[in-house]
N, C-alpha and C positions, 0 to 999 in steps of 0.2 A: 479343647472342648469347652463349651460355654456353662458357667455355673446356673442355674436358674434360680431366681432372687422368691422366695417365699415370702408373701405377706402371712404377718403372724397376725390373729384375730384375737382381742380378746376379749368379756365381759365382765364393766365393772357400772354400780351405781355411778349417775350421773354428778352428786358429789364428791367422788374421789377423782374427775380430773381438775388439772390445775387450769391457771388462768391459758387462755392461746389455744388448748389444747382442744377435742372435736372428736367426734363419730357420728354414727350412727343410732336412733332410737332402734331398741331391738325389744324391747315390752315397756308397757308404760303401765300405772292401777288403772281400774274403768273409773274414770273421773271426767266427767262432763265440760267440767273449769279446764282442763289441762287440756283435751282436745281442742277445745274452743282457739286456745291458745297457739296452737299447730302441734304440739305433744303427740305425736303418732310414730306409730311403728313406719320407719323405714325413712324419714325425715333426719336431714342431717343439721346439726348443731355443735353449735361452737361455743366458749365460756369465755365471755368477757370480760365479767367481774365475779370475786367473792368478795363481799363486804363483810368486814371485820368483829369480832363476836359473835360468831356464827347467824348472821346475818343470810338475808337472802343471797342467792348465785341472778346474777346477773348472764341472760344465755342471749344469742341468735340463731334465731329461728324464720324459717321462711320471712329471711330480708327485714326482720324488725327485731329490737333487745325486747325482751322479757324477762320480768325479776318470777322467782317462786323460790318457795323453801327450803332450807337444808334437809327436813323432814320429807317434803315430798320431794326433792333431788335424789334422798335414797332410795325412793320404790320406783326409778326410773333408769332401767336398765338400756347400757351404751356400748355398743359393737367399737373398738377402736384398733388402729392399727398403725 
């Protein structure tokens, strides 16, 4: 009998994953600057860099890096698995 493999979902602010690591936007704030930027619900993203002293996150996003905030990284919630 075949086990069937379960993707486990989970959601965390988009500063608590580490560098490599990626999901899915799953709610972002209504911020005009961050859409602009590709920040949208259902866009997937990947972390680059975190730059040291709580420095900006370094992401990719629709095929280009984007820096933004530790601050606004935490109102930017990510589906990962």
């Amino acid at each position: 009998m075949a086990m069937l493999k379960q993707e486990i979902l989970r959601e965390v602010p988009l500063d608590h994953l580490k560098e490599g690591q990626h999901g899915v936007i799953n709610q972002t704030p209504s911020n005009p600057l961050l859409a602009s930027l590709g920040f949208r619900e259902g866009k997937h993203v990947t972390i680059k860099a975190k730059e040291i002293f709580k420095g900006p996150l370094i992401c990719s996003i629709d095929d280009r890096n984007v820096a933004i905030s530790r601050d606004v990284a935490k109102k930017v919630l990510i589906e990962t698995y």
